[in-house]
C-alpha positions in Angstrom: 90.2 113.0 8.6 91.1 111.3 11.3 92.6 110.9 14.7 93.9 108.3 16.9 95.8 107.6 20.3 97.5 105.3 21.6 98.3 104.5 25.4 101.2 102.8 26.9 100.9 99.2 26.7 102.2 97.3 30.0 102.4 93.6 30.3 103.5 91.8 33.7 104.0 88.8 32.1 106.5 87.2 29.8 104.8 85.4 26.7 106.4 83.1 24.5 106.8 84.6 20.7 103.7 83.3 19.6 102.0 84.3 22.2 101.0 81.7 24.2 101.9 80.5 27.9 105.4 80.0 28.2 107.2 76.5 29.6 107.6 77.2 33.9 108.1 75.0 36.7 104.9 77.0 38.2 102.5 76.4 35.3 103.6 73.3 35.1 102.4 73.3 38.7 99.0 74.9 37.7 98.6 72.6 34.9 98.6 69.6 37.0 96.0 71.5 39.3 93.7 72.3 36.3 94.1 70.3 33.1 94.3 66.5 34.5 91.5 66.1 37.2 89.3 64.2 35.3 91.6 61.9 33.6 93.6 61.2 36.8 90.8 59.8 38.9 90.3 57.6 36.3 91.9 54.4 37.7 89.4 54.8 41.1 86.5 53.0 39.0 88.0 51.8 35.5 89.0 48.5 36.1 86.6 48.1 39.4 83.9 48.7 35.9 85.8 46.2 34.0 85.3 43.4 36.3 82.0 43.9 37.7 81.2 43.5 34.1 83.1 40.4 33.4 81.7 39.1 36.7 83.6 39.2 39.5 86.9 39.0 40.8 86.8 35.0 40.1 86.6 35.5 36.4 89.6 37.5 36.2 91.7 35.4 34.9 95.5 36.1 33.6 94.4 36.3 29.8 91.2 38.4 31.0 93.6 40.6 33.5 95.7 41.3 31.0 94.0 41.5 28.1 91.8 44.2 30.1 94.9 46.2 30.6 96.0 46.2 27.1 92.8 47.5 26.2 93.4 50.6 29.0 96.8 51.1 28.0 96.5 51.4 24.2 92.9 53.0 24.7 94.9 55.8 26.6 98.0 55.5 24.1 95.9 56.0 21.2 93.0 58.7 22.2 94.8 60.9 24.6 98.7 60.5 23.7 98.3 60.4 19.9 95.3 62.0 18.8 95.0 64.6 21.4 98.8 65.7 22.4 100.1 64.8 19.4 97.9 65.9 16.8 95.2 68.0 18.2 96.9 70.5 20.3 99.0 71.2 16.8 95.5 72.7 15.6 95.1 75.8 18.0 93.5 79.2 17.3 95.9 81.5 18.9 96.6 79.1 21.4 92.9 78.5 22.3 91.5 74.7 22.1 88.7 72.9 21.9 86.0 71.8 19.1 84.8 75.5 18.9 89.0 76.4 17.8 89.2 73.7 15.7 85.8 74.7 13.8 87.1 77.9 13.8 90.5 76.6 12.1 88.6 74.7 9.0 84.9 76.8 8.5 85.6 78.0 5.4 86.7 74.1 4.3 83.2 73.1 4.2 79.4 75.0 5.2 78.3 71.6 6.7 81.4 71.9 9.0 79.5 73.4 11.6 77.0 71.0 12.3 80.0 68.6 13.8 81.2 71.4 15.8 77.8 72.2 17.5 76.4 68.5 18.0 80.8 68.3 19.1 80.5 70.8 21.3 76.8 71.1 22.7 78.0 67.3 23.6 80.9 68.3 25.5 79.4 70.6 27.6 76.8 68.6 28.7 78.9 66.2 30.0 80.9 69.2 31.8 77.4 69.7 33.5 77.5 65.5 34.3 81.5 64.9 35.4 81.5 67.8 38.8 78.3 65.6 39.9 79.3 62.5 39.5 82.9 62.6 40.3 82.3 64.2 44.1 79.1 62.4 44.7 81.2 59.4 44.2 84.2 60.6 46.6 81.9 61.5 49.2 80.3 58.0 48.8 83.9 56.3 49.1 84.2 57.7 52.6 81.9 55.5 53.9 84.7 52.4 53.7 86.2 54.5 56.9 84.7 53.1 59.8 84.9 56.9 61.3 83.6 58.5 58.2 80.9 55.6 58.1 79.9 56.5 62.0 79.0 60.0 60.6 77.5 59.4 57.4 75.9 55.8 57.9 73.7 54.8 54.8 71.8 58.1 54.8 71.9 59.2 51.0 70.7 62.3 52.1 73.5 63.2 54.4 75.6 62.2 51.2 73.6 64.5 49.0 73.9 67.4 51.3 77.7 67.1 51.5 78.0 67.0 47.8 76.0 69.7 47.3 77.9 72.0 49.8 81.1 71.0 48.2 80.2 71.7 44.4 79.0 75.3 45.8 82.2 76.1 46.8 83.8 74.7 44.3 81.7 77.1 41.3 82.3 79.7 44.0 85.8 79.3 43.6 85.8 80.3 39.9 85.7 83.6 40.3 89.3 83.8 41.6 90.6 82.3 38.4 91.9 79.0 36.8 95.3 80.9 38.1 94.8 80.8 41.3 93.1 77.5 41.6 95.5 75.7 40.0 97.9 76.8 42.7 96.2 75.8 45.3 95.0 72.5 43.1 98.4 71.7 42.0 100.1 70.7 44.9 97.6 68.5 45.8 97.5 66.6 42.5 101.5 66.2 42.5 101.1 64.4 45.2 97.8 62.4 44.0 99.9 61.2 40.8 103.3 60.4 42.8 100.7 58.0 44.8 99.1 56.8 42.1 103.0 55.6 40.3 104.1 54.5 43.7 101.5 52.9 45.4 101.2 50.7 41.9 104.7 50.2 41.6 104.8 48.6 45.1 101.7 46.0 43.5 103.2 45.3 40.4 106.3 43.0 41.6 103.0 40.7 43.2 102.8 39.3 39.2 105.2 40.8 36.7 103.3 39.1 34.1 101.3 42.3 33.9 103.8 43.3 31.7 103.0 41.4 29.0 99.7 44.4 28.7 102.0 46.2 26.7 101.4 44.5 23.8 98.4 45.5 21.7 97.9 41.9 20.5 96.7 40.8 23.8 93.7 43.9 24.4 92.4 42.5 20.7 92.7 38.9 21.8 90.9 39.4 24.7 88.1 41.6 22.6 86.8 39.4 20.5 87.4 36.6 22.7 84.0 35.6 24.4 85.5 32.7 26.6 87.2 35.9 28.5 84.8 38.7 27.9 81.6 37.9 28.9 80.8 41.6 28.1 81.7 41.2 24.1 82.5 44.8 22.6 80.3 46.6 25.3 83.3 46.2 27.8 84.7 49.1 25.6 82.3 51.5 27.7 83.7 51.1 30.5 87.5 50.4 29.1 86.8 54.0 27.7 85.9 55.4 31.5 90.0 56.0 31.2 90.3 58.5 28.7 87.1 60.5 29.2 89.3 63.9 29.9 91.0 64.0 26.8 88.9 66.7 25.0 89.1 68.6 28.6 92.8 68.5 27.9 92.6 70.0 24.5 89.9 72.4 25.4 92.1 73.6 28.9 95.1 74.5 26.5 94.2 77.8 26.5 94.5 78.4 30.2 98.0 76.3 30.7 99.3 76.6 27.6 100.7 73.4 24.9 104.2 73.8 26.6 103.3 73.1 29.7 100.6 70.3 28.9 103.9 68.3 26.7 105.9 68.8 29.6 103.7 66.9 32.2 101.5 64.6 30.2 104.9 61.9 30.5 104.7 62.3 34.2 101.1 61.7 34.3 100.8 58.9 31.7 103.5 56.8 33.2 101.8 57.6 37.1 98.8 56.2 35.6 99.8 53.1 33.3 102.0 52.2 36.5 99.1 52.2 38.6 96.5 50.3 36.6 99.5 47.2 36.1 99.7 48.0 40.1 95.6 47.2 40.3 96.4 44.0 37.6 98.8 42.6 39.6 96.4 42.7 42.6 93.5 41.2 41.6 95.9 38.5 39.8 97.5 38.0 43.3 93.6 37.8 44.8 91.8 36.0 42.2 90.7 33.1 44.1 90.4 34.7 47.6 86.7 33.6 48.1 86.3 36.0 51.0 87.1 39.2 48.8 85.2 37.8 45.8 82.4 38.2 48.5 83.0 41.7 49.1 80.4 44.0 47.3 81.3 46.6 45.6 84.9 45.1 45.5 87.7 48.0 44.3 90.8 47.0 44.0 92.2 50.4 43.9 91.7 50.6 47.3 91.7 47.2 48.5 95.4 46.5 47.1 96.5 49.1 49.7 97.6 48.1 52.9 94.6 49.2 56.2 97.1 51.1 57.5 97.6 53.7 54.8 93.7 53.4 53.1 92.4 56.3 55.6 94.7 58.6 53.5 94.0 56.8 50.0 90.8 57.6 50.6 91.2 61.0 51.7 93.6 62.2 48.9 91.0 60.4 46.3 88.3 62.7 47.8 90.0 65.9 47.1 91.7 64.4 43.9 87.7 63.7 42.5 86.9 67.3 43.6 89.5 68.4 41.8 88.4 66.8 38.9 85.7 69.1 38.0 87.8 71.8 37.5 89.0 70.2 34.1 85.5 70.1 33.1 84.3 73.6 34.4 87.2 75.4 33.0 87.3 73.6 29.8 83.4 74.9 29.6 84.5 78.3 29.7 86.6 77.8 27.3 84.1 76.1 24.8 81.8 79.0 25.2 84.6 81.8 25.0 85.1 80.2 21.3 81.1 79.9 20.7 81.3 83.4 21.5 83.0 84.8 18.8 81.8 82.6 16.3 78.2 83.6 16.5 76.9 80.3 18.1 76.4 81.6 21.7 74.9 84.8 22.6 77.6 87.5 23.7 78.2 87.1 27.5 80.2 89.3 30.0 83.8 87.7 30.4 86.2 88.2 33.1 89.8 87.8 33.1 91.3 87.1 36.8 95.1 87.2 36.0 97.3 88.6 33.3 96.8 86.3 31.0 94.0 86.3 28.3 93.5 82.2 28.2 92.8 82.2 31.8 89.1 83.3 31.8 85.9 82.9 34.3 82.5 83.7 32.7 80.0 84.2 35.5 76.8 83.2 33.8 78.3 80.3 32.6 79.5 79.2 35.6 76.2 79.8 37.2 74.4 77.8 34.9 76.4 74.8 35.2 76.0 75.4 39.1 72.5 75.2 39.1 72.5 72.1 36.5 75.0 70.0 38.7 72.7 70.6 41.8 69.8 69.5 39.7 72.1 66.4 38.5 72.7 65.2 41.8 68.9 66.3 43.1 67.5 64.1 40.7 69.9 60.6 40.7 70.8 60.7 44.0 73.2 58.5 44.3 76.8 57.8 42.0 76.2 54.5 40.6 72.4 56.2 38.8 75.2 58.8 37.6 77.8 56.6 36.1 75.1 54.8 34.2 75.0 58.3 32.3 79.1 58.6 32.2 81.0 59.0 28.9 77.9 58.6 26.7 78.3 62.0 25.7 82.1 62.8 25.4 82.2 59.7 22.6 79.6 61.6 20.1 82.4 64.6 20.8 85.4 62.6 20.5 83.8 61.8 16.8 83.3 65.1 15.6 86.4 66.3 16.9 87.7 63.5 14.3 86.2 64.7 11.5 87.1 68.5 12.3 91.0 67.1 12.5 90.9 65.2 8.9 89.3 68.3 7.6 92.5 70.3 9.7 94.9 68.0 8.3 93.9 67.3 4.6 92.6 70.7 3.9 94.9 73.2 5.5 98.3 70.8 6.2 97.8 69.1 2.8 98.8 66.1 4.8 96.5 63.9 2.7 98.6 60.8 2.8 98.2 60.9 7.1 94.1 62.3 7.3 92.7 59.4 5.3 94.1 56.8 7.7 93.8 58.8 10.7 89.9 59.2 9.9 89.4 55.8 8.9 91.5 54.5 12.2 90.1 57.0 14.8 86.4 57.1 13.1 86.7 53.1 13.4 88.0 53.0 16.9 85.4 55.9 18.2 82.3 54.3 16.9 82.7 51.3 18.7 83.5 52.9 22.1 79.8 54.9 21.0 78.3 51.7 20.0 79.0 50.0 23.4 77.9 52.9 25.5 74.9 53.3 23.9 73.8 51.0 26.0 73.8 53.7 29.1 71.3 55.5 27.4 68.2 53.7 29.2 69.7 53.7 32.5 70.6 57.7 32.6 72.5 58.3 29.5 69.2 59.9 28.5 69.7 62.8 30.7 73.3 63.7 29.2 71.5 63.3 25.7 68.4 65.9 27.1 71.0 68.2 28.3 73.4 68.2 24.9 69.8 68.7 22.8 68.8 71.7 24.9 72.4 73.5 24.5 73.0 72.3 20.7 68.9 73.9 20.5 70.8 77.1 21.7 73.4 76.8 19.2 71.2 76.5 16.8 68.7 78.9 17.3 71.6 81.7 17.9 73.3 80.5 14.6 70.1 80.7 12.4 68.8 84.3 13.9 71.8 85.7 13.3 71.9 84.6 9.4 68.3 85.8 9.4 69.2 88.9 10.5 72.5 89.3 8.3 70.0 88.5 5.1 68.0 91.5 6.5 70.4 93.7 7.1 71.9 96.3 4.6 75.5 98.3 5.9 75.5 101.9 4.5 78.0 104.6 3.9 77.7 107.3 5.6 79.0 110.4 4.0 75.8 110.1 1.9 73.8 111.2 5.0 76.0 113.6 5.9 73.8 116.7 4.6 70.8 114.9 5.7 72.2 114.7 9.4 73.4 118.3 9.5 70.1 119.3 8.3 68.2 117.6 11.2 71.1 119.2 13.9 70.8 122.4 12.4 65.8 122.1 12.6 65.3 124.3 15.7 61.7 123.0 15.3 63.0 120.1 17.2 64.2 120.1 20.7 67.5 118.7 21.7 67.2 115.3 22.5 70.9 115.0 24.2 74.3 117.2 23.7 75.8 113.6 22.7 73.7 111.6 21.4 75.9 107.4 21.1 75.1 104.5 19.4 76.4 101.0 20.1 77.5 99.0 17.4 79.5 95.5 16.7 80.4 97.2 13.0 84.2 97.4 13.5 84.0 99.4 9.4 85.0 103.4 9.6 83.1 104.4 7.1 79.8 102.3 7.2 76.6 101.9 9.5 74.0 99.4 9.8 71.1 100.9 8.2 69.0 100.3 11.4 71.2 103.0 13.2 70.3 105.9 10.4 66.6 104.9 10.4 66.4 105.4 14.0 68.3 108.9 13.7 66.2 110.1 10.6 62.9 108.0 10.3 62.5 106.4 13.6 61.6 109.7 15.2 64.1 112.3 14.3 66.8 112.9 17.2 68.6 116.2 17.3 72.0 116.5 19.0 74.8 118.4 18.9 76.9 115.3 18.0 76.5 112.3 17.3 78.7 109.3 18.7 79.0 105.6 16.7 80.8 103.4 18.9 82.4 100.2 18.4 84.6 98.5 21.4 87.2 95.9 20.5 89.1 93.5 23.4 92.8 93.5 22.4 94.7 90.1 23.4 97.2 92.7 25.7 95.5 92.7 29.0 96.2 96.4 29.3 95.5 98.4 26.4 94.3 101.9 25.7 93.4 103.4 22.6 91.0 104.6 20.4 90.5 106.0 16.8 88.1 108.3 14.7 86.4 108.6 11.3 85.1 112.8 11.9 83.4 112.2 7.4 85.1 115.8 7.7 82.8 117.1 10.1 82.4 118.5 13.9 79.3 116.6 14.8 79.5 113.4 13.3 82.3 110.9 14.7 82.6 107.3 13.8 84.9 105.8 17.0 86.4 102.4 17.8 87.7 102.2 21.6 90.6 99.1 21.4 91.0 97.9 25.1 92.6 95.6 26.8 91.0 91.9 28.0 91.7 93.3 31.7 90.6 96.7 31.2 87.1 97.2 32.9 84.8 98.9 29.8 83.1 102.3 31.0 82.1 103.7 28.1 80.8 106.2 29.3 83.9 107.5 31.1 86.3 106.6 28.0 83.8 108.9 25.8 84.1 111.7 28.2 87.6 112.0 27.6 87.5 111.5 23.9 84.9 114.8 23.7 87.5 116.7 25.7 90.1 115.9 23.6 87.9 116.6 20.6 87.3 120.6 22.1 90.8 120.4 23.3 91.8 120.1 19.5 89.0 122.7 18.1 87.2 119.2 16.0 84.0 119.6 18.3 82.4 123.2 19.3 82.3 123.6 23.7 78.9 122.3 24.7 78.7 124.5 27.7 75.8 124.4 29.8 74.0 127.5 31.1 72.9 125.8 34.5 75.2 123.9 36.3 76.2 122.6 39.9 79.6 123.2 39.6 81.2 126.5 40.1 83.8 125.7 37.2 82.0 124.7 33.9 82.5 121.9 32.1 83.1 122.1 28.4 81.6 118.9 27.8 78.0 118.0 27.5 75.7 115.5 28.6 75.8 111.8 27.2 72.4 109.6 26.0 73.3 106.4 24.4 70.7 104.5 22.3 70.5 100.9 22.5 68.8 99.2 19.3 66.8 96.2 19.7 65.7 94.5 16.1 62.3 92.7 16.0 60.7 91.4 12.6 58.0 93.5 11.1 54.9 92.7 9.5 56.0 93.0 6.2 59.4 91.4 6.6 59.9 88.5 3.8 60.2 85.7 6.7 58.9 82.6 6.9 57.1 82.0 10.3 59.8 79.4 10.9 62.4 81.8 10.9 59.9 84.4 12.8 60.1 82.5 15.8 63.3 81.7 15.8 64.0 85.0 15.6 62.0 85.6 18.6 63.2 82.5 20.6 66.9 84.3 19.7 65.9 87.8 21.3 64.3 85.9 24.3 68.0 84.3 24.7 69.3 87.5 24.5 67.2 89.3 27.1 68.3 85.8 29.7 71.7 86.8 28.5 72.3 90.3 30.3 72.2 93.5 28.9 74.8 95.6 26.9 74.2 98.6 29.4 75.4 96.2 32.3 78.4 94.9 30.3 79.5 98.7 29.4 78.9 99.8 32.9 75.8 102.6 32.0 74.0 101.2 34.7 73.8 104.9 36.1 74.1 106.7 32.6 70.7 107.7 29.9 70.2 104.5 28.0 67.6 104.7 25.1 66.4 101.1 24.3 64.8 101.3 20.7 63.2 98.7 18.8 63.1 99.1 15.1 62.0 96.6 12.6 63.7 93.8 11.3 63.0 94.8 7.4 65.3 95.1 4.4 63.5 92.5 1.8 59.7 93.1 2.5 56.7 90.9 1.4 55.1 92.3 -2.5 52.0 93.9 -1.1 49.1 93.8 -3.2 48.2 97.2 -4.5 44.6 98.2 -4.0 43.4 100.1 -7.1 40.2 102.7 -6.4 36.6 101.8 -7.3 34.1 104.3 -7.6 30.7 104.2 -5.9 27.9 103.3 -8.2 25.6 107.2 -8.3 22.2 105.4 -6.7 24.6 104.7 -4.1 26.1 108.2 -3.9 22.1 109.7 -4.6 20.9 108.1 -1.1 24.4 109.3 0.5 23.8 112.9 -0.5 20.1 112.6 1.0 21.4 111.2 4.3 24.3 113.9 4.9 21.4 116.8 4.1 18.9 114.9 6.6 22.0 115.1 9.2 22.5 118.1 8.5 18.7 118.9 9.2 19.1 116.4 12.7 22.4 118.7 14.0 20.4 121.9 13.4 17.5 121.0 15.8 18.9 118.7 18.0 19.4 121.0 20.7 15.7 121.6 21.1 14.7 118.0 20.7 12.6 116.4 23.3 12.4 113.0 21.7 15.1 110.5 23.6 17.6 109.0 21.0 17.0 105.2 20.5 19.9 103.0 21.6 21.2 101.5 18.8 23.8 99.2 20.9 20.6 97.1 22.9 21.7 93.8 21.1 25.4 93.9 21.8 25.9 91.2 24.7 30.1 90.6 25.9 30.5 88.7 23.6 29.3 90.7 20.7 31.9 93.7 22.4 34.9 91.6 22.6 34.5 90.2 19.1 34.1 94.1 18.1 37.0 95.1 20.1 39.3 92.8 18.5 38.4 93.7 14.8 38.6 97.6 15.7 41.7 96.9 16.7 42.8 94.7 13.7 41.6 97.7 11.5 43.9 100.0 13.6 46.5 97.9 13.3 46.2 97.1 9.8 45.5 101.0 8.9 48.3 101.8 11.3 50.7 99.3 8.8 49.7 100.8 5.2 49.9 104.3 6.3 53.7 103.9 7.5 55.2 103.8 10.9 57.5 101.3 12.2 57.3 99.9 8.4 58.7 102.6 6.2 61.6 101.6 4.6 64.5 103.9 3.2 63.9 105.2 -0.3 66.1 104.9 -2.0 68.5 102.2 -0.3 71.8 102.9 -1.5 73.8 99.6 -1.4 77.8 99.7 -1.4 79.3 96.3 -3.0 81.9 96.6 -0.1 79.3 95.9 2.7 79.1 92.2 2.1 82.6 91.7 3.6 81.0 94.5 6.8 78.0 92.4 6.9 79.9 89.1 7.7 81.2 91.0 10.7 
């Protein structure tokens, strides 16, 4: 028997039919704001990179100039145009991006398929932690080339530190108002950075048209493996690939700004950038032999190709634009862990949704985290050019799993086997030798990027593992075959009531199952009687403003399996929802009144009072676990407890929350079994004289004068801790044969249908 309702769905926004973010001139807008930060302040270092590494504006030849070029162009052609736009953001998961989607897309291709993704994705978001730190510290750094800005901040790196730190707090304490409304405010401001970026290098290009000639590939591969020009050899490919490093934070942002909107403007922003990069070419081919600049530390040609008169707002603009940039990252973070999320690699966290639409998401303890870790970032370096030397390491190890994740994608589920062998061979190729040459960072702070992507992958992994520890110790049961038993316990007046409405939290989305955990509590734990009991599951719908629920009663009026469906928007008060599903339930004669005889209120209510019961699983004694998987099992719950608490997330902050802890224990260790052995009878003779002498003592102890020797004269503190700890060994070991916490069910029914349940 069941029942169900359904509340009126609203939705303030048009979708497109499959869902995603439609085409519009303002998320076009927003999408400029949000998605190309990173990527657009590319050009302010890239080539300035290129030739400090070729040595100097002197050795920039033509060949080397535009060879260099080439090598930006097709680098950016190749990685973002083709294999990002073109093919990745054809492999979405319901418009969501990112490694985590893609995994998602092809896990049942292949169980080793998820190592890529976690190394991919553990990768990526350590460099999300890197880019906000580097990429402000180094705006706030390129204000001292204004002689005013330079009067303020002199060479003081603290001053600069300070600065940086105050802006990347206000930037994480912008998050909270949504990707939505930053993008808004961010988009205007980087329309305007890109329409700089196309004009001010259109206006340098007619200096040498020659530049040009960068458009053919031939010319980037000449000038590779040419070591008259490159005096760097392949390892100029690290900092070539300083141009592309937002690529993946494209593909992981499409989920906020939708694929339409990203095919719409990537043409604008490609051509704003390849136009100024040729402007920055033609410059330094223009300057080449000016002595005087060659002098100049630090040289940039981004800025220095600009006339004096205009550089005040170049540099300006370049400073917000840099800010800006982090917002790729730290959005595209969110993302990543949203998709963790549901695929059992990240601990559940509490997500909020600012505006109407579900891709657009802030998660606060993610964004907290990464607050903290930039701070530390820019604490411990100190200054940019420590940070760049740890730049883009990361993001290459990412770029190369997200390659393998595509072939899988597009040999596996396209069948496109004639395109994934060369686009894995091709891209795999390309890839490794951008890793290859910025390996060499990894001395000179690339380390940190590596420290950071081991401690989140560790997460990852230790998340992943308890939970398939836990799924091979857990058994899902049905429940009409404890119906009787329940009804018996509600029915034992020798127990007290323990609540009117007694609710258990579960993730099992089945009708007609429970995790066995949740019975032994009811039945073995320590029996708890109630009037009803409550097993709740809560689903987020993909329509921000849903309402509904539905019930499994197993033909009772006591015992209700419910799943509350509600919208992504749709603040979850359990608590409140329940109270109007039990009203609805006496409304409808499925559930007797639970008045109460004592009450404040002059009008009675006809529902009772709520506990909910939180369980909490830790492994047992006897569970068949290695101590491997023991700790991790432990390291998991202590990830948990950092994580927040369900009561928090469901708002019973001010409700009765039971927090139980039951044994993790469904296969149990083969215990020895102890068979009796009698005492021999000269043994048993003395016995029977010393219980008649004792007898004799009791009799006449009262009138006894003698003092009783004290038998305990030896025992020193270290003799009493030693016997403390073995009595309470023995009362813990006595304590674990006689039962308790490791009873198991007898017999454990097993239904071949809860495989698919358990997997939930």
């Amino acid at each position: 028997m069941g029942v169900s309702q359904t509340a009126e769905r609203t939705a303030s926004k048009k979708r497109s039919p499959k869902g995603g973010i439609p085409l519009s001139a303002a998320m076009i807008l927003v999408t400029l704001g949000v998605v190309y930060g990173d990527i657009g302040t590319s050009p302010m270092y890239t080539l300035k990179a290129i030739m400090s590494g070729n040595g100097g504006l002197t050795t920039m030849s033509q060949d080397v100039v535009i060879g260099a070029l080439s090598l930006i162009i097709w680098t950016m052609t190749l990685i973002t145009t083709v294999k990002y736009v073109l093919v990745a953001m054809k492999a979405d998961n319901h418009n969501e991006g990112g490694i985590f989607a893609l995994y998602s897309l092809v896990k049942r291709c292949g169980k080793w398929l998820i190592i890529p993704a976690m190394i991919g994705g553990a990768a990526l978001l350590a460099d999300g932690i890197l880019t906000p730190a580097v990429t402000v510290t180094t705006a706030i750094e390129g204000l001292r080339t204004i002689d005013f800005f330079h009067a303020l901040i002199g060479d003081n790196q603290g001053i600069v530190v300070l600065i940086t730190i105050v802006i990347l707090c206000a930037l994480f304490a912008m998050q909270r108002a949504g990707t939505s409304t930053i993008g808004k405010a961010f988009g205007p401001i980087m329309t305007v950075w890109f329409l700089y970026l196309g004009i001010t290098g259109l206006i340098n290009v007619g200096a040498d048209l020659n530049v040009f000639r960068a458009l053919n590939p031939l010319r980037g591969i000449m000038f590779l493996f040419n070591g008259n020009l490159n005096h760097a050899g392949l390892m100029v490919l690290g900092n070539v690939f300083l141009c592309t490093t937002g690529a993946e934070a494209l593909y992981s942002d499409m989920g906020h700004v939708g694929k339409a909107n990203i095919y719409a403007s990537w043409p604008f922003v490609k051509a704003c950038l390849i136009l100024n990069y040729l402007g920055q070419g033609a410059w330094i081919l223009a300057n080449n032999g000016n002595a005087a600049l060659a002098a100049t530390p630090e040289l940039n040609p981004f800025f220095q190709m600009l006339p004096e008169a205009v550089r005040v707002f170049a540099v300006v603009l370049s400073t917000f634009a840099a800010i800006i940039a982090s917002q790729a990252l730290i959005t595209g973070s969110y993302s990543i862990i949203s998709e963790a999320i549901r695929l059992n690699l990240m601990p559940h966290m509490r997500i909020a949704y600012p505006s109407e639409t579900k891709g657009q998401i802030y998660i606060p303890l993610v964004n907290n985290i990464m607050w903290v870790s930039c701070i530390g970032v820019v604490l411990f370096f100190q200054t940019s050019s420590h940070m760049e030397a740890a730049y883009g390491l990361a993001i290459t190890v990412t770029m190369l799993m997200t390659t393998l994740l595509l072939f899988t994608y597009l040999s596996k589920i396209r069948r496109k086997h004639a395109l994934a062998v060369p686009f894995l061979a091709f891209f795999m190729l390309l890839e490794f030798a951008f890793f290859f040459s910025s390996l060499t960072k990894f001395m000179h702070g690339g380390y940190v990027t590596v420290i950071l992507a081991a401690l989140i992958f560790a997460v990852m992994y230790v998340w992943r593992r308890g939970t398939a520890i836990e799924r091979t110790q857990s058994v899902y049961l049905p429940v009409d075959q404890y119906v009787d038993q329940l009804a018996e316990l509600r029915a034992d007046d020798e127990l007290p009531y323990l609540a009117d409405n007694l609710v258990f939290l579960t993730n099992d989305s089945s009708p007609d199952h429970l995790d066995r955990d949740i019975l032994y509590s009811i039945l073995d734990k320590r029996p708890k009687r109630a009037r009803a009991y409550f097993f709740l599951n809560i689903q987020v719908t993909d329509e921000p403003n849903t309402h509904e629920f539905s019930i499994n009663t197993f033909g009772t009026n006591f015992l209700f399996k419910v799943q509350i469906r509600l919208g992504f928007r749709v603040n979850q008060r359990v608590n409140e929802y329940l109270y109007q599903i039990v009203e609805k339930l006496v409304a409808d004669s499925m559930i007797a009144p639970q008045h109460h005889k004592y009450s404040i209120y002059k009008k009675k209510s006809s529902v009772g009072d709520f506990r909910f019961c939180l369980i909490r699983k830790v492994p047992s004694s006897s569970a068949d676990i290695s101590a491997f998987d023991r700790n991790i099992i432990m390291a998991k719950y202590l990830i948990r407890r950092f994580c927040g608490s369900p009561a928090h997330w469901y708002g019973l902050e001010n409700s009765s929350v039971i927090f139980e802890y039951v044994p993790l224990f469904a296969r149990s260790k083969r215990q020895h079994v102890l068979q009796y052995v009698e005492l021999p009878e000269s043994v048993r003779h003395v016995h029977d004289e010393i219980e008649s002498a004792n007898a004799t003592y009791v009799e006449h102890a009262s009138g006894a004068s003698a003092d009783k020797p004290d038998q305990d004269e030896d025992i020193d503190l270290f003799d009493a801790a030693v016997r403390k700890a073995h009595d309470d060994e023995a009362r813990a070991v006595e304590d674990s044969v006689i039962g308790g916490d490791t009873a198991v069910f007898h017999p454990i029914v097993l239904n071949e249908e809860s495989d698919e349940d358990d997997e939930r």
